[in-house]
Structure formats: C-alpha cells, structure tokens
C-alpha positions as CSV (number, residue, x, y, z in Angstrom):
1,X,-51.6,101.7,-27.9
2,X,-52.8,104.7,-25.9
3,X,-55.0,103.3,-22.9
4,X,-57.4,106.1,-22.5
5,X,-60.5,105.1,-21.6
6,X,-62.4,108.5,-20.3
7,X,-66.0,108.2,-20.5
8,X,-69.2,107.9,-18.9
9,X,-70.7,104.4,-17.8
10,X,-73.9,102.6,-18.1
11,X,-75.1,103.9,-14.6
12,X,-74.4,107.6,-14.7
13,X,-75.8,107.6,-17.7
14,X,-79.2,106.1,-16.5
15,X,-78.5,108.3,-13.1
16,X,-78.3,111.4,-15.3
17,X,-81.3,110.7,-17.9
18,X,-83.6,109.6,-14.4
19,X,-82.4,113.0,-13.0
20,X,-83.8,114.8,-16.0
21,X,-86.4,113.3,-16.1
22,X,-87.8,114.5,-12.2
23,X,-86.8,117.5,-13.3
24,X,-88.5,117.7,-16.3
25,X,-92.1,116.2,-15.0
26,X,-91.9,118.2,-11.9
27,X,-91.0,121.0,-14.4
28,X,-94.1,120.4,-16.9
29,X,-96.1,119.8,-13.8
30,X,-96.0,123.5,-12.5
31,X,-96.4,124.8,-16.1
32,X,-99.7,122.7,-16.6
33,X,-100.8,123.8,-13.2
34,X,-100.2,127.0,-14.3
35,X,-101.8,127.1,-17.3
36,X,-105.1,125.7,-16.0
37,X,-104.8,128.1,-13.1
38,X,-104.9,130.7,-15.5
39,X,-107.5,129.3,-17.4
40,X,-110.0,128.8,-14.1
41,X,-109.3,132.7,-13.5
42,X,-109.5,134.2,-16.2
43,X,-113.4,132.5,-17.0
44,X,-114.0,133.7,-13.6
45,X,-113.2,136.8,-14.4
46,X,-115.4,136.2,-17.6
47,X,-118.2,135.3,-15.4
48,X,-118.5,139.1,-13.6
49,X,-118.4,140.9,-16.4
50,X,-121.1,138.7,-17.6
51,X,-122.9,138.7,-14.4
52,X,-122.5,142.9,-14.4
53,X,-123.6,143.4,-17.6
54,X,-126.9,141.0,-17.2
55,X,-127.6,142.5,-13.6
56,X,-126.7,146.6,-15.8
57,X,-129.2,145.8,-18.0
58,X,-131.7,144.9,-16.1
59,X,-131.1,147.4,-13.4
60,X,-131.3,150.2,-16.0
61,X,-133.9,149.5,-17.7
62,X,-136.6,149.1,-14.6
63,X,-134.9,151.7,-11.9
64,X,-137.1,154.5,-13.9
65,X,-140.4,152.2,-13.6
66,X,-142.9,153.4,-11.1
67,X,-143.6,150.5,-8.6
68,X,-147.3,150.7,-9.3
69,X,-146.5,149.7,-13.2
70,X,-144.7,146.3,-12.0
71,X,-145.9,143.0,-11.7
72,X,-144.9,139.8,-11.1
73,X,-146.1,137.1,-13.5
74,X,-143.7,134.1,-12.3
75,X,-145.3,130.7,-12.4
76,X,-143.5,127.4,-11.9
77,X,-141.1,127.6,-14.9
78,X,-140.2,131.4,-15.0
79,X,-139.3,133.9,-13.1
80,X,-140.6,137.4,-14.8
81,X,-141.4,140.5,-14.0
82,X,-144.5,142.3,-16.4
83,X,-143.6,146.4,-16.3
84,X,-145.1,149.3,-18.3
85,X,-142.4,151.7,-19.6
86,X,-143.4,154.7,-22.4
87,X,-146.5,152.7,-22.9
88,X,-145.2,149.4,-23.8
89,X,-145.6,146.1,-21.7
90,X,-142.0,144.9,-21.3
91,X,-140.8,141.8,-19.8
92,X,-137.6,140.9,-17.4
93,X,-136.6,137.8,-15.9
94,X,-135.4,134.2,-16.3
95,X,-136.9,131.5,-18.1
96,X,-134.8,128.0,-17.1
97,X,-131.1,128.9,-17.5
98,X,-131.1,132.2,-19.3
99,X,-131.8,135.3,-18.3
100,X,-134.4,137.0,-20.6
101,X,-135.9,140.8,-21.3
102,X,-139.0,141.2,-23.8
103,X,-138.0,137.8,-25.1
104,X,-134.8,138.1,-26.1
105,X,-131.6,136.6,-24.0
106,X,-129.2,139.1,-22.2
107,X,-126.0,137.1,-22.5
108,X,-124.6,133.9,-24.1
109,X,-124.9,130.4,-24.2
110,X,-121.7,130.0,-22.1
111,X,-122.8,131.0,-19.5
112,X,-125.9,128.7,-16.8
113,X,-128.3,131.3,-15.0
114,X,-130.4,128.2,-13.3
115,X,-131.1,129.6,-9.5
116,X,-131.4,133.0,-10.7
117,X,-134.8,135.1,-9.3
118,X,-136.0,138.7,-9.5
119,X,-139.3,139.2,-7.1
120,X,-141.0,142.9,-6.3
121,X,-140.6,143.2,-2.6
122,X,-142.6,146.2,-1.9
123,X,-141.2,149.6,-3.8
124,X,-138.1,147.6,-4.8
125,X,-136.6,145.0,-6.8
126,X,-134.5,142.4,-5.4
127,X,-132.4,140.2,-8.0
128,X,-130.2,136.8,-7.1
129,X,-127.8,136.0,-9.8
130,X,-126.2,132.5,-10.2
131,X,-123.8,132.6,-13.1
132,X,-121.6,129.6,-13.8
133,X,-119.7,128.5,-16.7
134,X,-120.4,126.4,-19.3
135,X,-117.3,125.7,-20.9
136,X,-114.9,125.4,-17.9
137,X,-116.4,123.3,-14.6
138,X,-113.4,123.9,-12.7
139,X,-114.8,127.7,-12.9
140,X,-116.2,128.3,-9.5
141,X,-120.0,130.0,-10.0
142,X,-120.3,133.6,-8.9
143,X,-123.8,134.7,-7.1
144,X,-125.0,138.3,-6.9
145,X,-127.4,139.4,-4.8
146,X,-128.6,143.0,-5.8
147,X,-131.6,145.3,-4.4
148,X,-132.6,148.9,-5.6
149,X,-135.3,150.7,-4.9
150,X,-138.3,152.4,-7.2
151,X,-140.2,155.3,-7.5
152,X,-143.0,154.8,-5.6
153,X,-146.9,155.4,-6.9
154,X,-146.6,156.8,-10.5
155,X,-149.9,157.5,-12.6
C-alpha cells in the first residue's frame, strides 16, 4: 500500500475559511460604505439643483418688479410676498414646507422647505432657503441665503 497521506487538516481548513471570511466582511464593509457614501452625495447634489432652480424661479420672476408693486402679506403660517407684474397680482413664497408661486409648488415632494422665508427689506428682496431631503436623512440640508435688489419707485 502507498502511504501518501498529503492533505489539509481540520485546522487549516477552519484557519483558511476564518481568514476569508475577515477578508470578505472587511471587503463588503468598504463597498457598503461606499455605496451609501455615494448615495448621501449624490442627493446632495440633488438638493442644489433643487435649491437653484426654486431660488431661479423666484429670483426671475420678481427682479423686474418695481419695489413700490411688492408687499408682504405673511401671517403666522405663510411666508408670501403679494407683487403686481403686467397687471396681474401674483404670489411668491412658502406655505409650511413647500415653496409656492401663484399657488402652485415650485419643486417636488422630496424635497422639506420648512425654515424657508422671503421678506421685502427696503428696495430688495432677501430669501433664506432650507432644503433637505426627504427620501435620504443621512442627506445633510443645504441653506441659501440670497439678496438682490429692485427697481426702485415704479408707477
């Protein structure tokens, strides 16, 4: 008989399949971390473009108003402006968590405006932004504060 006997035993098997195994959760651990790093940025970035477009729209549309044609009709659950553009009252602001002009909401559900506030400070318009996600909480919020000016006086 041929007394052969080349093999692995019991323990470096178990040695080898532990060792794998580190590897492979400290492995998965970097990807996850990864992927939810990824995730975390990229509604960030989701968050500016919504917080430029809302603070766009609202800057273009009243940058052309005379100062004299603005006022401020904010009471304790809205923050509006009232404006008078090619003969039309128009409104601007936020109402609770959205961020409204003429009634209508200027971005998406997925995104919380709560804190926001526009306010006529003499002949111009100053606008705090508080944008934060709500689909991801590990998105950090993103506040603009903006200020342009109007044309003054205006018939």
């Amino acid at each position: 008989m041929i007394n052969n006997q080349k093999g692995l035993t019991l323990i470096e098997m178990l040695v080898t399949i532990v060792l794998f195994s580190i590897i492979g959760t400290v492995a998965y651990s970097f990807l996850l971390n990864g992927l939810n790093t990824e995730k975390r940025v990229h509604t960030e970035a989701l968050i500016r473009d919504e917080a430029d477009l809302i603070m766009s729209q609202i800057i273009n549309d009243l940058y052309t108003v005379p100062s004299s044609k603005i006022k401020d009709v904010s009471n304790e659950t809205q923050n509006i402006l009232s404006y008078e553009k090619e003969g039309i009252i128009k409104t601007v602001g936020f109402i609770g968590s959205e961020a409204k002009m003429n009634n209508s909401a200027l971005h998406t559900n997925a995104y919380d405006l709560t804190g926001s506030k526009i306010s006529i400070e003499g002949n111009s318009i100053r606008i705090y932004l508080k944008v934060r996600s709500t689909k991801n909480e590990k998105a950090k919020p993103l506040s603009l504060n903006s200020q342009f000016g109007l044309l003054g006086g205006g018939k």
